[in-house]
PyMOL CGO cylinders between C-alpha atoms (Angstrom):
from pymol import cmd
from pymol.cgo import CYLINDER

trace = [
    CYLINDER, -6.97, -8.13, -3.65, -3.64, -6.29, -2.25, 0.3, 1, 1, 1, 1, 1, 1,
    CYLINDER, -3.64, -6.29, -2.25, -3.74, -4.91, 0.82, 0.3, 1, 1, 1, 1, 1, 1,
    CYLINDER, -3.74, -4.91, 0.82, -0.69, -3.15, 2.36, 0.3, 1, 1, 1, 1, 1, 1,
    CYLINDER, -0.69, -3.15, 2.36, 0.33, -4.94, 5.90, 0.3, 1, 1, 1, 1, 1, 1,
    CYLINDER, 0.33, -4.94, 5.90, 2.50, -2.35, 7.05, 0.3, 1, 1, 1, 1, 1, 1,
    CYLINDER, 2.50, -2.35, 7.05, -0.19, 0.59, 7.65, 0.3, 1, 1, 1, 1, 1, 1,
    CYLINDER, -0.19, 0.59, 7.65, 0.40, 1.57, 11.43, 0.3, 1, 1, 1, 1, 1, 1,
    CYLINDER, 0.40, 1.57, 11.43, -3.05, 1.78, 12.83, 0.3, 1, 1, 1, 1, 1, 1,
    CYLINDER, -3.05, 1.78, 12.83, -4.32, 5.16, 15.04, 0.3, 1, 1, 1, 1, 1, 1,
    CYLINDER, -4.32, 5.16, 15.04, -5.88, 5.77, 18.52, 0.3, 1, 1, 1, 1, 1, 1,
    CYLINDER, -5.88, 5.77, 18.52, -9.25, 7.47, 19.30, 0.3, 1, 1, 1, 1, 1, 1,
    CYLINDER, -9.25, 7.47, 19.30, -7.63, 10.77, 18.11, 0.3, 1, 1, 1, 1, 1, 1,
    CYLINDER, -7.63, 10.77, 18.11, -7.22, 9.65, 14.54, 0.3, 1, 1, 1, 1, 1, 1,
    CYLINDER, -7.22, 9.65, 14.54, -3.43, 11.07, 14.76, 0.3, 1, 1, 1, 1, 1, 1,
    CYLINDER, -3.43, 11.07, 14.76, -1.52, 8.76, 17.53, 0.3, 1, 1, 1, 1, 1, 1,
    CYLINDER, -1.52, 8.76, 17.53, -0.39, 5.53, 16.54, 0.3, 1, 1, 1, 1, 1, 1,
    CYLINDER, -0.39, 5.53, 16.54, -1.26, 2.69, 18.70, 0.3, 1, 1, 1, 1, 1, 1,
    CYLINDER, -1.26, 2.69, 18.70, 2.31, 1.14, 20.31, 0.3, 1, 1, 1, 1, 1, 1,
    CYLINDER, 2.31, 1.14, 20.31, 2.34, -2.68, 20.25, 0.3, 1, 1, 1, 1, 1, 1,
    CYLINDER, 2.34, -2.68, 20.25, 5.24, -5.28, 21.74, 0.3, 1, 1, 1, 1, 1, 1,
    CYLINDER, 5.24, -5.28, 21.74, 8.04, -3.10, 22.32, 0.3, 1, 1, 1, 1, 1, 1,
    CYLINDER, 8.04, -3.10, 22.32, 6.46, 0.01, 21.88, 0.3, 1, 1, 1, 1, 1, 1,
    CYLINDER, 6.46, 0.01, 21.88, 6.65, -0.65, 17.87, 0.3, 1, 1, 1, 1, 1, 1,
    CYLINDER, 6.65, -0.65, 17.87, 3.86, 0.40, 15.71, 0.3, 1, 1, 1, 1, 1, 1,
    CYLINDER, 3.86, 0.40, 15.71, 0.97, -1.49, 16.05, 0.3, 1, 1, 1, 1, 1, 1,
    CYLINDER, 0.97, -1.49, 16.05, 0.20, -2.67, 12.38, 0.3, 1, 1, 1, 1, 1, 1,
    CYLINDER, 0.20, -2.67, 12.38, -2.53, -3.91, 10.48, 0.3, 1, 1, 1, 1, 1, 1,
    CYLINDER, -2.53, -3.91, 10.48, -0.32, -7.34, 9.85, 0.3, 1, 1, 1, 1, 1, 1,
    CYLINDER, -0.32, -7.34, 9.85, -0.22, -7.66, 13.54, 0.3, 1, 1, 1, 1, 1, 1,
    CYLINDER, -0.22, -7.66, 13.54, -3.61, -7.65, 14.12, 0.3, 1, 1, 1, 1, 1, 1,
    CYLINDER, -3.61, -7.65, 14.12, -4.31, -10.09, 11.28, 0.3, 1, 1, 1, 1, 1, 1,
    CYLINDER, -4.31, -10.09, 11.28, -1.41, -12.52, 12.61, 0.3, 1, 1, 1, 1, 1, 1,
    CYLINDER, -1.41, -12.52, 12.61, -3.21, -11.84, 16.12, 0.3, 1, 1, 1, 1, 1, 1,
    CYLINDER, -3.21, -11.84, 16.12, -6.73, -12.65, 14.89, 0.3, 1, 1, 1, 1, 1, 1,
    CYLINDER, -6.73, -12.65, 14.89, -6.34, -15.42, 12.84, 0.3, 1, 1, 1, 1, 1, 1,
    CYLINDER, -6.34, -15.42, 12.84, -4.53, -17.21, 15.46, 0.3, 1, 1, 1, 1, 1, 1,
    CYLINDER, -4.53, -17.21, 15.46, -6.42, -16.86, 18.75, 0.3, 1, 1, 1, 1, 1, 1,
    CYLINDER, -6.42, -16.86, 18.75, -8.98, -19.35, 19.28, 0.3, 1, 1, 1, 1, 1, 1,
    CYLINDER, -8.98, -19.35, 19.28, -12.54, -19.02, 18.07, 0.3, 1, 1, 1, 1, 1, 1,
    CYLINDER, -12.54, -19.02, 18.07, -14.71, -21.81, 19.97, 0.3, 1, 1, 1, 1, 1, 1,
    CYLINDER, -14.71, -21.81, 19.97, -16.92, -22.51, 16.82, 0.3, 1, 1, 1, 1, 1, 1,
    CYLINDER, -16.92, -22.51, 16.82, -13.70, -23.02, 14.74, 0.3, 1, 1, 1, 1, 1, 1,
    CYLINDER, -13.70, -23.02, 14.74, -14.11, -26.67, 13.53, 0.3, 1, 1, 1, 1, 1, 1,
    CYLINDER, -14.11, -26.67, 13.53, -10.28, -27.76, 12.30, 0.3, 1, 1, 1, 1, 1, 1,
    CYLINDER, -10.28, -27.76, 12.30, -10.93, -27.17, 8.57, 0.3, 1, 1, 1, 1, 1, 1,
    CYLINDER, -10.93, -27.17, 8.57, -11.72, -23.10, 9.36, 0.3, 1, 1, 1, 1, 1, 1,
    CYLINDER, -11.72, -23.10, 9.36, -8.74, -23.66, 11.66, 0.3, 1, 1, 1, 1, 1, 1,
    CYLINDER, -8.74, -23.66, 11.66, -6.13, -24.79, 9.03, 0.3, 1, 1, 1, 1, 1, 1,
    CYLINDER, -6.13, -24.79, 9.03, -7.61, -22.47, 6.71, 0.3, 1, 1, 1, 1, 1, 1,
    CYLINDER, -7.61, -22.47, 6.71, -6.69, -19.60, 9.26, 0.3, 1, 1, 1, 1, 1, 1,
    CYLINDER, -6.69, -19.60, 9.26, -3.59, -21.00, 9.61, 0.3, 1, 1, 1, 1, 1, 1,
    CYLINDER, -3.59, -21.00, 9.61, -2.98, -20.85, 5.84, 0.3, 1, 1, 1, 1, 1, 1,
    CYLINDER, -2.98, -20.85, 5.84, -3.78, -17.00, 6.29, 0.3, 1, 1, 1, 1, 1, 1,
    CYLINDER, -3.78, -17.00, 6.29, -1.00, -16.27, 8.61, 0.3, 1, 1, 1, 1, 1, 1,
    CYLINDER, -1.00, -16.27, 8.61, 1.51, -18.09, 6.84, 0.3, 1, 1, 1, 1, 1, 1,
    CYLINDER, 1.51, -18.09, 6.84, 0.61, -16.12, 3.28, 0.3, 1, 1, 1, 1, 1, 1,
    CYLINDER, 0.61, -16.12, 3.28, 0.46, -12.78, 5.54, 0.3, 1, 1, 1, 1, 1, 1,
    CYLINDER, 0.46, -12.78, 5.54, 3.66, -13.85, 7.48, 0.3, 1, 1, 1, 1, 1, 1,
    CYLINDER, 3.66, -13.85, 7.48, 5.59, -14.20, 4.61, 0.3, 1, 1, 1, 1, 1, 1,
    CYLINDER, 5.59, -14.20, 4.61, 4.75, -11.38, 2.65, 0.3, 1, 1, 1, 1, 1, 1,
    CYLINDER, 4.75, -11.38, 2.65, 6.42, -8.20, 2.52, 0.3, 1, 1, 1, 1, 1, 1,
    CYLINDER, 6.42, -8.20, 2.52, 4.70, -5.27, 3.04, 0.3, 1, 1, 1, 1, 1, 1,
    CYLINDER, 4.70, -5.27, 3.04, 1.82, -5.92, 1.01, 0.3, 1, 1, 1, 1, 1, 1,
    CYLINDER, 1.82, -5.92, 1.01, -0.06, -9.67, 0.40, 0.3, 1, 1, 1, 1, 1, 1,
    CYLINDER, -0.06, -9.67, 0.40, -2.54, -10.71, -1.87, 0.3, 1, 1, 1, 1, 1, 1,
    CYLINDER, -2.54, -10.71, -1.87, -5.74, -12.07, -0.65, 0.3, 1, 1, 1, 1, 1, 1,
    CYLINDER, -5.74, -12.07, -0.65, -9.06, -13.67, -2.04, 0.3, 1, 1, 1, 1, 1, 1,
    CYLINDER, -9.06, -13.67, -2.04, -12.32, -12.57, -0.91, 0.3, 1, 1, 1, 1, 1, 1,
    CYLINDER, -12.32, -12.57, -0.91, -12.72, -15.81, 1.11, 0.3, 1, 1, 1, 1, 1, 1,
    CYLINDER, -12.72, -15.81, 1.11, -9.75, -14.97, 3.07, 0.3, 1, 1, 1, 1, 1, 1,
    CYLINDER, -9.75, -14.97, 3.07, -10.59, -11.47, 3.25, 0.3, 1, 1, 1, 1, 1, 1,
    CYLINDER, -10.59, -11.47, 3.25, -14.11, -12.64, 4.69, 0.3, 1, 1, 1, 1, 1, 1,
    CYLINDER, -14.11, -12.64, 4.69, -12.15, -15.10, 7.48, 0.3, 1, 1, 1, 1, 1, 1,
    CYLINDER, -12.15, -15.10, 7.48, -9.97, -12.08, 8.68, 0.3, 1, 1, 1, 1, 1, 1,
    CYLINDER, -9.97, -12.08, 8.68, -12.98, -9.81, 8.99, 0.3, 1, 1, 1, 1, 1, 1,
    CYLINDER, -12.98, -9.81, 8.99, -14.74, -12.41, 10.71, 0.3, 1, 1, 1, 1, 1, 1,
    CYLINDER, -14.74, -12.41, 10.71, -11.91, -13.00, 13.15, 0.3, 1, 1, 1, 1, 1, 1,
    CYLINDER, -11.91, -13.00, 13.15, -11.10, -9.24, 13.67, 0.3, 1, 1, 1, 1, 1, 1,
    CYLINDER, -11.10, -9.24, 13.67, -14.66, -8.66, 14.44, 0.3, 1, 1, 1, 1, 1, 1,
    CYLINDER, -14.66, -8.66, 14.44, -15.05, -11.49, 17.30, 0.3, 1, 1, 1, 1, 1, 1,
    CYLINDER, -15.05, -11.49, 17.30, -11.64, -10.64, 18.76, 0.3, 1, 1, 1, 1, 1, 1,
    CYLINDER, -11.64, -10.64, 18.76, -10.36, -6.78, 18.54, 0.3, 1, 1, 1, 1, 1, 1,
    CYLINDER, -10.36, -6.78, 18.54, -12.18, -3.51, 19.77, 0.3, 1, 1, 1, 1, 1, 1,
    CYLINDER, -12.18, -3.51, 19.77, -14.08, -1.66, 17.82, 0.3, 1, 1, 1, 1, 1, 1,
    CYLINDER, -14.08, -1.66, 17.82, -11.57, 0.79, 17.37, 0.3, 1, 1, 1, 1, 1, 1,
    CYLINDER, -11.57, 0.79, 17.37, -8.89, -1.81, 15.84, 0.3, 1, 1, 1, 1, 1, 1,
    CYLINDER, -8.89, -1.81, 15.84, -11.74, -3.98, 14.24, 0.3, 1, 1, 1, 1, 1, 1,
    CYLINDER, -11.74, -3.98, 14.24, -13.09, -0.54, 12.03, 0.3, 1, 1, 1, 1, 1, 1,
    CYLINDER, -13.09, -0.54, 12.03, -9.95, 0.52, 10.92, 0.3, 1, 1, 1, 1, 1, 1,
    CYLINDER, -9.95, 0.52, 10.92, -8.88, -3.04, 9.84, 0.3, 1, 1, 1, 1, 1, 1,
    CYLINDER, -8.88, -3.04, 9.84, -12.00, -3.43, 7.93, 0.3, 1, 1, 1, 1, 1, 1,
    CYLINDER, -12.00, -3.43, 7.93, -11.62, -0.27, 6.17, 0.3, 1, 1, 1, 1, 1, 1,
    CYLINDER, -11.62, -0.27, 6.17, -7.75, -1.50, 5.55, 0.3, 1, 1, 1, 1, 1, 1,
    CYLINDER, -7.75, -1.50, 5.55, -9.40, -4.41, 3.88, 0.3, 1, 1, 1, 1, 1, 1,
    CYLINDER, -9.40, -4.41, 3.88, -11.59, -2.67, 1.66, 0.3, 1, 1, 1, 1, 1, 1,
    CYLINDER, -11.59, -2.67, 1.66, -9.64, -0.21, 0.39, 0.3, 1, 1, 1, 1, 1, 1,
    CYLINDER, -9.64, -0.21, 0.39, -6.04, -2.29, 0.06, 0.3, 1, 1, 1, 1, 1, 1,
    CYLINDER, -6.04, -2.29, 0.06, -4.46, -1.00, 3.16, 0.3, 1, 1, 1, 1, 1, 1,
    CYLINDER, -4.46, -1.00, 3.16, -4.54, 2.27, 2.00, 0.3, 1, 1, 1, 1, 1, 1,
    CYLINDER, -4.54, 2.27, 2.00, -4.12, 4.92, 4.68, 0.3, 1, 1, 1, 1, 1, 1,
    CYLINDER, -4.12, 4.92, 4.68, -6.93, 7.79, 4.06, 0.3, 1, 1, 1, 1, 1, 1,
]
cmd.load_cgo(trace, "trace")
């Protein structure tokens, strides 16, 4: 499945974008970077290599990567223990519908 990485994501209004490091866009590629690498207590080290693996495919792809449905499933996962509901939704969506703005 392709998703686009670069889709900027939006605040409660549905028209601001949300400002990350520097006051740059805050993308959906940074939150999967973000959420794949922070710590997850249950992670045992084969779900944390296989994260890993994640942010290196997403890392060095260019504005859109190609994921399986496993990996699709770990970023959701991850997304949904770590990030706000309001960056967790619209990530999800992203994921379902290839990045896709609406």
């Amino acid at each position: 499945m392709k998703i686009k990485t670069n889709t900027a994501l939006k605040g409660v209004d549905g028209v601001e974008t949300l400002k990350g490091e520097k006051g740059h866009p805050l993308t959906i590629r940074d939150i999967i970077v973000n959420s794949v690498l922070t710590p997850i207590q249950e992670d045992d080290d084969r779900k944390k290599f296989e994260k890993w693996e994640i942010f290196k495919k997403v890392r060095d792809a260019g504005d859109e990567v190609t994921l399986t449905i496993e990996e699709v499933g770990v970023i959701k996962k991850a997304t949904g223990k770590i990030q706000p509901p309001l960056i967790m939704g619209q990530v999800w969506e992203a994921l379902e519908n290839g990045g896709k703005d609406k």
